[in-house]
N, C-alpha and C positions, 0 to 999 in steps of 0.2 A: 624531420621534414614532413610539412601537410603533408596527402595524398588527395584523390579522387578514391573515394569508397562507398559502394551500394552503404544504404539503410532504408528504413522501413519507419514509417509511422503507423503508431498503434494505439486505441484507446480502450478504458475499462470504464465505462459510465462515464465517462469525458474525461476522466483524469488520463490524460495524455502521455507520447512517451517518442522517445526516438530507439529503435534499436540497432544495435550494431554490431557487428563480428567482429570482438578486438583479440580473437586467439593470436598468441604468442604475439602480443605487442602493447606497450605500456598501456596504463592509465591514463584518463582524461586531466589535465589540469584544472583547479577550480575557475581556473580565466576563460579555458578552452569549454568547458563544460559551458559556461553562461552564456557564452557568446551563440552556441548549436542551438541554445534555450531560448536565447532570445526571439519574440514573437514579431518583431520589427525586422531584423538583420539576420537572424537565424535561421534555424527549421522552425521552431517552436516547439517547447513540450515542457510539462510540470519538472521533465527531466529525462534520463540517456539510464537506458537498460545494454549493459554490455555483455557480453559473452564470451564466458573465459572457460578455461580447463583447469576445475581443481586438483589436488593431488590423490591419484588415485583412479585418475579419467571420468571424474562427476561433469556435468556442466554445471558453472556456474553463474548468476545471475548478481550484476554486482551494478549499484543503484547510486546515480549522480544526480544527486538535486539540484535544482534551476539554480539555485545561488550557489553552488560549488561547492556545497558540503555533501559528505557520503553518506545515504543512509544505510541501516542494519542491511532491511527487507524491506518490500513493497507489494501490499497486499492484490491490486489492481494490476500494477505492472507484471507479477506472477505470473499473474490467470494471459495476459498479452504475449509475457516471453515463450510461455507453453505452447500458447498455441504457432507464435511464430515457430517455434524450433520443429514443430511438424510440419505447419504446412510448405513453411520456407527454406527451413535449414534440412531437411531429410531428417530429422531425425524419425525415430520412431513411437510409438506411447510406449513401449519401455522405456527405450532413454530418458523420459521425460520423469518417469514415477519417482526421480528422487534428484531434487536441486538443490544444489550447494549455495548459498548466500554467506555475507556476514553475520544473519543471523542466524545461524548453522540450518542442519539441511530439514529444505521442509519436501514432504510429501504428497504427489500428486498426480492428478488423475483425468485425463483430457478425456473427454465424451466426442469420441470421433465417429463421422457419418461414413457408410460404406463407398462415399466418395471420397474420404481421406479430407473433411472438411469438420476442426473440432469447433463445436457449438456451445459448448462452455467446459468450465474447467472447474476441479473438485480440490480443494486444498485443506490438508491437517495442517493447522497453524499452531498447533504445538498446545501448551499451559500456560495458560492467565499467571505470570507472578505476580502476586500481591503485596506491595512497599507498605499496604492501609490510607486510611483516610487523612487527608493533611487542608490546612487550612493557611492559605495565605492572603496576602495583600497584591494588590496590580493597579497600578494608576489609581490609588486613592480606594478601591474596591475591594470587596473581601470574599474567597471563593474559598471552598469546602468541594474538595474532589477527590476521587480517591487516584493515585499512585499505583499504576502496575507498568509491567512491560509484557508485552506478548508480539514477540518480533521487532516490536520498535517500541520507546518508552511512550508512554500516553498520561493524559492527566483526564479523567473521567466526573462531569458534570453532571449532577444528573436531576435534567432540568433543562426544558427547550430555553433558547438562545434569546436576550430583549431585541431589540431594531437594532442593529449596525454593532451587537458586541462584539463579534467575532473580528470585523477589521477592526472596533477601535479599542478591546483588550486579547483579542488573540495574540498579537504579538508578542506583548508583554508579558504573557503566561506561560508560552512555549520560550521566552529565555529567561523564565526565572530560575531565583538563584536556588531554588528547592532543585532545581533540575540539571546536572551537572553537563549532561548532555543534548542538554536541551528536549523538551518534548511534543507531540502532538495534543493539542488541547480537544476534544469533544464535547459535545453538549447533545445529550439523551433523551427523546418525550417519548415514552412508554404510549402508545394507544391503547392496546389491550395486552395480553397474556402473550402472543405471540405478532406482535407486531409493533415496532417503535420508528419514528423516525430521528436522523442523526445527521448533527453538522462537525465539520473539522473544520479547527485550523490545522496544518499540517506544517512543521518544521523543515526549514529548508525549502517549503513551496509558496505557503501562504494558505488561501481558502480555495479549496480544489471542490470539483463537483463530486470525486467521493475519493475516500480511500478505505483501502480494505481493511488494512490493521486497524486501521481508527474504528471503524461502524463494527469490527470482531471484538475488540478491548470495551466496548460503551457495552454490545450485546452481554459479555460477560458478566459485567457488573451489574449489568439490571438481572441477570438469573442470580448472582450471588445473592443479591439486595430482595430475590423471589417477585420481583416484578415481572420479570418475561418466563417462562418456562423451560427447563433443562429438558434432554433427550426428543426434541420433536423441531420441527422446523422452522424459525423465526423469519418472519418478512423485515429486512430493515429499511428502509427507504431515503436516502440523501438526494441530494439536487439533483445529481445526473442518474437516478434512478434506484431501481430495486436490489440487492441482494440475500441470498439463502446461507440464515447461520443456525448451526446446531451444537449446542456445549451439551457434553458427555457430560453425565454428573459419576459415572464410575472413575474415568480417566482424567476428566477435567480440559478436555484436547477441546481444542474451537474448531469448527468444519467451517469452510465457505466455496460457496459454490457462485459463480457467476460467468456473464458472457466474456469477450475479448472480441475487438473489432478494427481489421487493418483500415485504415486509412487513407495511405499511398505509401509510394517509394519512390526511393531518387538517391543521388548520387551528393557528395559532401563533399568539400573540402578540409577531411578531419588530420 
């Protein structure tokens, strides 16, 4: 049976989100999920960050895409549920230093002000796994990207984006048949040593103003490929703005750092 249940809207560089408290009580349906998502009828959001208790008493952070498929992890929404879970949920920056997802647990680090107000958020997003470079066809087109996962699968372009590729072959990209799971497509322009800018399409969402895995998975490749620089701080920049990446070249781990910003709140019929 619906109910009336607080939630919270929260964004990471516009990539959008609805949060919710679903302790001890099922999963969103893919019908239920679209319809919250929906921007007309709904709340609206790229998608529903829900909060659950893993086994072992983690929280965990678990990621319902606008069209109803579940993602791993979610690199923007992360840095959002952190900071909700302190300033909203009580939790504490302990509680937080370690979240459970499907994409097992990532590690993290809220920069909280003496007013108990966290101003961005520091996440280990684990190792770049590298599938290598693969080369397919899309609508008659032919792309050369490399293949990894780093929290969610990606397909890495690297190579700023022509006029309108992104809506008229992202789609096609993120379900092709190289990709069993479907994946996030990127496209990478290197500026200099430490700065590049980056577009997604994002699977399950469409073209969002940024996502964190995505612009972490593109930064990676271009330090593998020695275009961007390892051990020091990378500016990457996507539509809805800047974020801070750093790849370890000892551990190979990806840092990201960026804001989180509420929204509003309100009440649902979830």
């Amino acid at each position: 049976m619906s109910v009336m249940q607080p939630f919270w809207k929260y964004h990471g560089l516009g990539n959008d989100f609805v949060l919710v408290d679903r302790r001890g009580q099922s999963n969103f349906t893919p019908e239920r999920t679209r319809e919250v998502c929906n921007r007309h009828t709904g709340i609206g959001a790229d998608g529903i960050l829900a909060l659950m208790i893993a086994p072992g008493g983690l929280p965990m952070m678990r990621v319902f895409n606008a069209d109803g498929s579940v993602a791993d992890m979610c690199g923007n929404g992360l840095r959002c549920f952190v900071r909700w879970l302190v300033e909203d949920m009580n939790f504490s920056e302990k509680d937080v230093r370690v979240i459970k997802t499907d994409a097992g647990e990532q590690y993290c680090e809220a920069v909280v002000s003496p007013e108990g107000l966290v101003s961005a958020v520091k996440v280990n997003l684990g190792t770049a796994l590298f599938a290598g470079e693969v080369k397919i066809t899309a609508g008659g087109k032919e792309y050369l990207g490399d293949d990894l996962f780093l929290a969610n699968p990606h397909f890495v372009i690297s190579r700023g984006p022509e006029a309108d590729e992104l809506a008229s072959f992202g789609p096609l990209l993120s379900v092709h048949e190289q990709f069993p799971r479907d994946t996030n497509v990127e496209w990478i322009s290197v500026v200099d040593s430490r700065h590049a800018n980056v577009q997604v399409y994002e699977r399950g969402c469409g073209i969002t103003q940024a996502c964190g895995t995505g612009a972490a998975a593109a930064a990676a490749v271009a330090v593998r490929q020695g275009h961007l620089e390892a051990d020091c701080d990378l500016v990457v920049t996507q539509p809805g703005g800047k974020l801070i990446y750093r790849v370890d070249s000892a551990t190979g781990h990806v840092f990201m750092t960026g804001p989180a910003t509420r929204v509003f709140t309100g009440e649902y019929e979830f």
